[in-house]
Each structure stands twice: as structure tokens, then as C-alpha cells.
N, C-alpha and C positions, 0 to 999 in steps of 0.2 A: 624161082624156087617157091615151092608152096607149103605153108605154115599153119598148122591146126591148132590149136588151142582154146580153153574156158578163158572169157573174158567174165573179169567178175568185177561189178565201180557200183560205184550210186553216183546219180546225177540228181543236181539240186536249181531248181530253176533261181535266178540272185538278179536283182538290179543294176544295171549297168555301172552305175556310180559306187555301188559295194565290191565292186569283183577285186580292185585292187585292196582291199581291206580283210577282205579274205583271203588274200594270196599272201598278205604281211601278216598274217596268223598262223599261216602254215609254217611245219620247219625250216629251216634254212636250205639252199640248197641253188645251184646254179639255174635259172630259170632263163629258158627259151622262150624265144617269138617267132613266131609263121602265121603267115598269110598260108591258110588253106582253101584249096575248092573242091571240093566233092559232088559230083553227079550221079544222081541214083538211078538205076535202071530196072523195068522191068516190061514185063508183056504187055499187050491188049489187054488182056482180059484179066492180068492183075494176078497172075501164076503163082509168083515167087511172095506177094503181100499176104496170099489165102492159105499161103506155109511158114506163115510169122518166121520170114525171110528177109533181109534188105541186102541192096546187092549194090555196088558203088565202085567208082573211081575216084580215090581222092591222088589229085597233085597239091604237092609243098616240097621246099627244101631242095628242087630239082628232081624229083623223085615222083612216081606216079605208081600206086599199090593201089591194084584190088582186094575189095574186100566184102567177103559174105560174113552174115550173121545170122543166124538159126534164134529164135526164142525170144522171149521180152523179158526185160525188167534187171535185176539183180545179178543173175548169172547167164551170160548166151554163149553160145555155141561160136567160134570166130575163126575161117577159114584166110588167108592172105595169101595173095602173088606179086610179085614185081613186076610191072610190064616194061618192056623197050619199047611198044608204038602207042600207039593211041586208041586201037581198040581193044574193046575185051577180051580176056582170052577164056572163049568160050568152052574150052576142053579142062578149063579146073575140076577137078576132080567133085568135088563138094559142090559146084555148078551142075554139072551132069546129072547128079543123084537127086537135085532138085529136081530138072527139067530132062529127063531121057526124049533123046530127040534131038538130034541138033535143028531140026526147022521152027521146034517150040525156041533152042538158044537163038536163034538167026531172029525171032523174032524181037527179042529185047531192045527197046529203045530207049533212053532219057527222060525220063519224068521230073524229075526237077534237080533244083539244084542249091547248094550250102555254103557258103563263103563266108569266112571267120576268122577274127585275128586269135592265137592261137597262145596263151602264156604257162609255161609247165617246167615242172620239174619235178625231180623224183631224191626221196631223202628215206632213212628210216623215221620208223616211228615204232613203239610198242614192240619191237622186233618183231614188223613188218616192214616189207618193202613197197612204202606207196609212191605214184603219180598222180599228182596234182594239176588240174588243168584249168582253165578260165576261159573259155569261148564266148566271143563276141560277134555279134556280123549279122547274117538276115540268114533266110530260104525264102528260096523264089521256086514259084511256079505257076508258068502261063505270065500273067500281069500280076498276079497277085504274089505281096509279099511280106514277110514277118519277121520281127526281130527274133536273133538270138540272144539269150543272156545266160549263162550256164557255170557252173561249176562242175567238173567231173574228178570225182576221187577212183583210182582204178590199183586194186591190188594187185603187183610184181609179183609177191612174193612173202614168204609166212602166213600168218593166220586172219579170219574177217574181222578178228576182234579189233584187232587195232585200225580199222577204218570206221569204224561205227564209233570207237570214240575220239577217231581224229572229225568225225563230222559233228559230234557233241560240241565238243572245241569249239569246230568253225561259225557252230551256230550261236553262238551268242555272239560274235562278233555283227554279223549281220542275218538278217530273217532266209532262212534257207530253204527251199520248198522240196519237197522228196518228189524228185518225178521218174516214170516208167514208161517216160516215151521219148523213145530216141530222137535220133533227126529225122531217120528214116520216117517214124508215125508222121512227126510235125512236117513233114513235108508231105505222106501222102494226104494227110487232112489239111493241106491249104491246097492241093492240087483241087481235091474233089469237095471243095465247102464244107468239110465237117471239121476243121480241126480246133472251132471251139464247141460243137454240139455238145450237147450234157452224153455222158457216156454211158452208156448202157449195159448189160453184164453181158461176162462173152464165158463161154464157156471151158472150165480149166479140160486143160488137155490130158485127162486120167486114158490109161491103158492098162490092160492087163502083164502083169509084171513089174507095176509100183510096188513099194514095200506102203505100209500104213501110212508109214512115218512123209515119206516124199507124198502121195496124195494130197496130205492134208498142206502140204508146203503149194503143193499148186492150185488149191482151193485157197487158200489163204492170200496167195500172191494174189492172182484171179480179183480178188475182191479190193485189194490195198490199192492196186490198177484205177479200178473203176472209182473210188474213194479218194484218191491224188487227182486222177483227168475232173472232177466234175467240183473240187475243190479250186482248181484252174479256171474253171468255166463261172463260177461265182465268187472269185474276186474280182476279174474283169465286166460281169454282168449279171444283176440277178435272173433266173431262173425258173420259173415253176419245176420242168421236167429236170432239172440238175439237181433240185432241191431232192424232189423225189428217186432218183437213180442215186441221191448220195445216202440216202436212208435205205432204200434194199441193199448197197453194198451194205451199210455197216448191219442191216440186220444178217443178211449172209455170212458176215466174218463171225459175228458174234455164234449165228447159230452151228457154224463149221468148229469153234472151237468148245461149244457144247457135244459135237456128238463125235468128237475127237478126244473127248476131256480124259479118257484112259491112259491117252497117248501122248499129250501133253500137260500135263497135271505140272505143278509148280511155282513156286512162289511169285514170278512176274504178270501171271495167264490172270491175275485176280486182281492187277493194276489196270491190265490192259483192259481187260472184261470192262473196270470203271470208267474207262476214259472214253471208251466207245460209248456205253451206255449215255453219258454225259452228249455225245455227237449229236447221236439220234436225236436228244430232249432238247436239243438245241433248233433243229429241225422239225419237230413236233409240231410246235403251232400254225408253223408257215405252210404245215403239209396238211394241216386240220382243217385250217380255212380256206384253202386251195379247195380241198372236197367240199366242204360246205357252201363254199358259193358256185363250184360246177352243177351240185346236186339239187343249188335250190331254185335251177331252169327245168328241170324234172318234176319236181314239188309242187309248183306253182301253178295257181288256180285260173279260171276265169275271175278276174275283178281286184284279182290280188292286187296290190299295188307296194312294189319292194324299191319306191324311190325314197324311202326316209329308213330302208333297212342298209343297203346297200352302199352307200357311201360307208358308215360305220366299219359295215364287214369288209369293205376295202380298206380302211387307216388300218384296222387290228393285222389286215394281211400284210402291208406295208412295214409294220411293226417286227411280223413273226418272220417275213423275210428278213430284214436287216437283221434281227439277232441270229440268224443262221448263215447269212455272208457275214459276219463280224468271227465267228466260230472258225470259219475257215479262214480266218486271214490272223488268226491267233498264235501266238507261240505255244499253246494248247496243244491245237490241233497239229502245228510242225510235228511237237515232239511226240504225240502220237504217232504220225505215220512212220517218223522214223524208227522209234521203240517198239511199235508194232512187226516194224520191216526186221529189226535185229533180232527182235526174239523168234519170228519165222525162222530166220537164218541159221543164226547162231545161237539160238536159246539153251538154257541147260539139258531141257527136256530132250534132245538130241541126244545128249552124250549122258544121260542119266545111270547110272549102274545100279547093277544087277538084275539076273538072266530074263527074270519077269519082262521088267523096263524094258531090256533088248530086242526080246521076243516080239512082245507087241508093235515095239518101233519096224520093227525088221518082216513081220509077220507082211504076205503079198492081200492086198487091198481089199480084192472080191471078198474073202469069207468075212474082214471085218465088214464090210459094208453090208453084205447079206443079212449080218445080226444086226448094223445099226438100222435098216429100213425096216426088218421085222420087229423093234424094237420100238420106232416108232411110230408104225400103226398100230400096235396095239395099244398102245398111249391113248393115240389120236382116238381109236374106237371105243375103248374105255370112259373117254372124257364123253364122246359125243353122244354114247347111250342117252334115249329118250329127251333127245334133241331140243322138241319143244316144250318139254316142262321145268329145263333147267335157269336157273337164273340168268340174268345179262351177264356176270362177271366166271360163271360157269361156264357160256357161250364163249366169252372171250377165251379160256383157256381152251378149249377145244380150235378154234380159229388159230394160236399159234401156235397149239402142237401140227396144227394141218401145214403153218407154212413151212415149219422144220420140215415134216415129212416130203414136201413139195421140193424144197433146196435138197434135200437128200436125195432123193430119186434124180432132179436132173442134174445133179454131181455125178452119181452114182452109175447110170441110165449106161453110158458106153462102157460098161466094165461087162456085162452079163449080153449073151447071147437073144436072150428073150425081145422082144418090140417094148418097149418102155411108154411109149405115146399114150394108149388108152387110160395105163393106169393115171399119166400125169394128166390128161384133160379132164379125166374125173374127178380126179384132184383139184386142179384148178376151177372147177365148177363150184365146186364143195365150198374151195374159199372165196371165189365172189360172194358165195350167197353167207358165210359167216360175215363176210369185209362188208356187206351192206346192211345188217343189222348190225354193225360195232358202230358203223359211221352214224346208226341212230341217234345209239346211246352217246356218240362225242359230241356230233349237235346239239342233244337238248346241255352237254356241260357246257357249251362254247355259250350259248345265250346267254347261260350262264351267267359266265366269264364277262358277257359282255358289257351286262348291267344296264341293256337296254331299254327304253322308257317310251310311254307314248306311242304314234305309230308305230317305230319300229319293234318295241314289243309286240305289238297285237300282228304285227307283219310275221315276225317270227317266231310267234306261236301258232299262228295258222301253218305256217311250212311245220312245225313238230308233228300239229295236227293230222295235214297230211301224210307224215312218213309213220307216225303211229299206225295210221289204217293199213297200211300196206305188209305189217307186219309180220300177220299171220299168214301174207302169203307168201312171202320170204320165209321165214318158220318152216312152212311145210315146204318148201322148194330143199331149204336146206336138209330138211330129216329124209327128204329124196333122195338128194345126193349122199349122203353120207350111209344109206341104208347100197348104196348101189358101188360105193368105193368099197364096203365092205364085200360085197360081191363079184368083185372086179378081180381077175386072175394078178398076181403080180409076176412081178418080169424078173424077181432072183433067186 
């Protein structure tokens, strides 16, 4: 028999030694054990993974059920069958629609695989009907293999409210991490070496036939994604590239709920806005001096001599790292992702009344987006008028209206008929050449900052020196590009 349904949980990554302490937190309720094992399958060439798909046999209990899943994170898509033998049954209907062709099904193989001890139960709460789970156990794939530690909260039945604040609850019992990667992710990233890489942005999956309101939920997800995986990746290890993919997400989130703010307006969007903003500053220095010491092998003279600058500019990076793994290993940062993730979800701004509110939530995606990107490039053009006579801190606002314009466009980019490419590479041009006059002006505050003396002063003020000369031809690079974005056909 085969079973369609919305799965809707959050899963929270727990230390092995707290799962039972978080299960004694939860409400009461008969609680199960199983040994589970699940085998995920897919193609060669990775079919079903490039359709944010995972496809699986799990045995327990005597019982052996397939199961597909469509989507990441929050809510997926969740197809089941019961099997009698032990292969797959390739003619699932929700399998088919993935892979037409049964030679593409025949092709499916095992990629790894999931064993967990399994403790759950299911009680009311809030008048809803949750399940509670507790997995423990590994993923393997090839030789390599990785522990599991998991909590999963999965809603039966009633409404999401009451699971966001059964995970409030749960979280002050023990440190609970909001994660958006299934087993499925965690096992394709141990098959293929990535699944601690710093995460990089993937893009939400907008179509034409969104209402506003869902867009901005997959732009938002999208980024909470990348903002949890790279949060992962620097508590276990610092970073350079984590540090920096955890700051475009959070400037993505931040700038998605600015050019969304019509449509999300409300009393929580003004907490959240603060708490991110706080991420970023957290991540600022470590990403300041990250550039500052790549750029000052660019800089650097004949005769220069950067052995009495360099160590320095390494402790401060060492510094501004640990304050931003410290950030993400914070109850800070927990209840961020997760208050972030409820007010996505379930925020008021959703169910707001009157016709206005509706409209807009409900209005289809393309015409708002049309007026947000017309919107703002005219910003962008307005600010960046007469390029190089404006001040350093006039430059800087021009450089981030360009990167709103930029997240907007490739948010945007598959909703309109038109080629999107041209406009965003001139885009992107535009803002290297503002990102390397801003990196001027944070350099000379870092020396600043440094309070450095003796050679390492005379070291780096010669690199200031340097990148002052080079200025004016950055200046005119960028009054280039920005004279040519203005002339650039747009794509909605």
C-alpha cells in the first residue's frame, strides 16, 4: 500500500549523553525502542539527490517500508510502501515521476547506509499531536563513518505552534541545535567528502505560481539552511570559508526580509532583524582580517618585510575567529535559528487580517518581484551617481544597495522568461570593484584597531600606502561598471 503525505518535524542535532534528558522532558507517554537500518539508494549520477529527493529502505520491528521524500528542511513532501521482499519497488508511483524510465529505476543502487537505536513516543501537547524521537547510532558510507545524535519532534496532528514551543521547552533542558539536514544530506556528504565543507548558498527553488507570501518562505528557508550547516561546521572546526558562507547567509536572510518587509511587517521581524545583525558583528572581525591578510600578498612590495606585521595580524585573526565559533556554539545563536525558523513558519505575518495583508501575502511572486528589482536599482543608481566624487561612507551605501540588488536578481532570475546572467555579471562586477574600495577603507580601521608600533606600523602603513595608490583606479573601474549596469537591458 502506498501512503502520500506532508511530513512536517524539526530535527535538532543533541549530545549523546543528553538525549535521555530530553526524552525525560518531554510529556509523558508510552515510549518505544527499535533498532533501525536504513539504506538509501540512488543513481550513478546522483538523479534523485539533484531533485532534493532521498529514497530509502528502512527495516525495524519486522517490517521493511519504503520511503521517498521530496524537499529539505521543515516540511517535505513523504511518499511510503510496505515491501514483502527485499528489493525496491520500483513502480511507486512518486518513484516513477521522479525517474520516467524504468532503465533510469533499474539503475538505483545503495549509497549508504543508517543504523540507530530508535526511542519515541507520541503524546498531546498544546492540542497538538506530537512524536518524539531520539536517534542514536552512526552512517556509513564506503569506510567512512559518522555518529548519529538527533532529536526529531514530528507533527501527527493539530497545529506547528505547538511544536516550536515543545522545542522551547526542550531546549533549555539540554543545548539543542536546529538542523536541515536529514540523514539522507548526512550521508550523501560522508559518501562524497563534503559533509563537513562550509555550505555554500544553493538556490531557493522559486517558480512561477508562488504567492509572495511562500517565495519569501523559500528564500528564507534557503538561507536558515546554509546559516545551521556552516554553524555545524564551526563548532567542530574553525573556518575561514564557514565563517564567510555564515555571513552571506545571514546578510541574504537579513536583506530577503528587507525587500519582503511589505509582506512581513510585524512585531517579531524587529527581534529577529536584531539578532542576526548581532551574527554578523560577531563574524566581522574574523572576516575583516581574513581579507586583510589575503590582500596584503597583493600589496606587498619589493623589500617589504611583513615578519614583525604578521604574526600580530595572525593572534587578532585567531581572536576574531574564536569570537565567532563561540557565537555559534551560544544559546544565542540556538534560539535564533530556531525563532527565526518559527516565525518563517508560523509567524503572525501569515495569518495577518485584512484584505490588504491578504492580497499582498497571496498576490503571485513575478509582479511583486518585478517592482522589488525595479526598486532597487533605482536606489542602487541613485546612490551611485558620480561614483568618484562621493565620499568613502557614500560609496559604502551604494556597494550595499548593489548587494540587495544582486540577492534580488538571483532569487528572482527563474521567475521571468528573460536570460538574467548578463544583468548579474555586471552586477557582480560592479560590486567587486565597490568590495575592494570598502576593504580599503576597513584596512586602514584594522591598523587601527591594531595599535601597532615600530616595524609593524611602518609595515602597515606601507601596505595602506600601497592600496591608496591603486585607488583611483578602482574609482574609475567602478564608475565603469556602474555607468554600464545602468545600461544593461534588465531580464523582468
Amino acid at each position: 500500500m502506498h501512503v502520500a503525505e506532508d511530513e512536517i518535524e524539526l530535527k535538532f542535532l543533541c549530545e549523546p549523553a543528553d538525549l535521555t534528558a530530553v526524552l525525560a522532558a518531554a510529556p509523558d507517554g508510552e515510549t518505544q525502542s527499535r533498532d533501525l537500518v536504513s539504506t538509501y539508494f540512488d543513481t550513478p549520477d546522483g538523479d534523485l539527490r539533484q531533485q532534493r529527493i532521498s529514497l530509502r529502505i528502512r527495516e525495524g520491528g519486522g517490517k521493511r517500508v519504503q520511503t521517498l521524500k521530496r524537499g529539505d528542511g521543515f516540511a517535505r513532501e513523504e511518499h511510503e510502501a510496505t515491501l514483502d521482499g527485499a528489493a525496491l519497488d520500483l513502480n511507486m508511483p512518486a518513484l516513477k515521476a521522479a525517474l520516467p524510465g524504468a532503465a533510469r529505476r533499474k539503475a538505483l543502487t545503495p549509497r549508504f547506509t543508517v543504523r540507530v537505536v530508535r526511542r519515541q513516543r507520541t503524546f498531546e501537547f498544546g492540542g497538538s499531536r506530537i512524536e518524539i524521537a531520539a536517534d542514536e547510532g552512526e552512517v556509513q558510507a564506503g569506510d567512512r563513518v559518522r555518529r548519529v545524535s538527533e532529536v526529531e519532534l514530528e507533527l501527527k496532528g493539530g497545529g506547528c505552534d505547538a511544536m516550536f514551543d515543545l522545542a522551547r521547552q526542550l531546549s533549555r533542558t539540554a543545548p539543542l541545535y536546529l538542523s536541515f539536514d536529514g540523514k539522507a544530506s548526512q550521508g550523501y556528504g560522508l559518501a562524497d567528502g563534503t559533509d563537513r565543507a562550509p555550505r555554500r548558498h544553493d538556490k531557493a527553488p522559486l517558480a512561477r505560481g508562488l504567492s509572495t507570501a511562500e517565495a519569501f518562505q523559500a528564500i528564507a528557508r534557503n538561507a536558515l539552511v546554509q546559516i545551521a550547516a556552516n554553524g555545524v561546521v564551526l563548532r567542530e572546526a574553525d573556518s575561514v570559508e564557514a565563517v564567510h558562507q555564515l555571513r552571506v547567509a545571514v546578510r541574504r536572510l537579513r536583506s530577503a526580509i528587507s525587500t519582503f518587509k511589505s509582506v512581513t511587517a510585524g512585531e517579531p521581524v524587529e527581534t529577529i532583524k536584531a539578532e542576526l545583525k548581532w551574527l554578523a558583528r560577531a563574524c566581522d572581525e574574523a572576516r575583516d582580517l581574513d581579507v586583510f591578510a589575503l590582500d596584503n600578498d597583493a600589496f606587498a612590495q619589493p623589500g617589504l618585510d611583513l615578519d614583525a606585521l604578521a604574526p600580530l595580524v595572525e593572534a587578532a585573526r585567531q581572536r576574531g575567529h574564536a569570537k565567532a565559533c563561540a557565537a555559534v556554539a551560544s544559546g544565542r545563536f540556538r534560539d535564533l535559528v530556531l525563532e527565526a525558523t518559527a516565525w518563517v513558519e508560523t509567524g503572525a505575518w501569515l495569518t495577518a487580517h485584512g484584505k490588504a495583508a491578504r492580497r499582498a501575502r497571496e498576490a503571485p511572486v513575478q509582479g511583486f518581484a518585478a517592482k522589488a528589482l525595479s526598486h532597487r536599482r533605482k536606489t542602487l543608481l541613485k546612490l551611485g551617481r558620480d561614483l568618484e566624487t562621493l565620499s568613502d561612507a557614500d560609496r559604502h551605501e551604494a556597494r550595499i544597495a548593489a548587494k540587495k540588488l544582486r540577492y534580488a536578481a538571483e532569487a528572482f532570475a527563474p521567475l521571468f522568461d528573460a536570460d538574467a546572467k548578463l544583468f548579474i555579471k555586471t552586477l557582480k562586477v560592479l560590486q567587486e570593484h565597490l568590495g575592494a574600495l570598502n576593504d580599503g577603507v576597513v584596512a586602514a580601521e584594522l591598523v587601527a584597531r591594531l595599535s601597532l608600533k615600530g616595524p609593524a606600523l611602518a609595515a602597515a602603513r606601507r601596505l595602506l600606502v600601497a592600496r591608496t595608490a591603486q585607488k583611483p583606479k578602482t574609482l574609475k573601474a567602478a564608475a565603469k561598471a556602474m555607468a554600464k549596469l545602468a545600461e544593461t537591458p534588465v531580464f523582468w
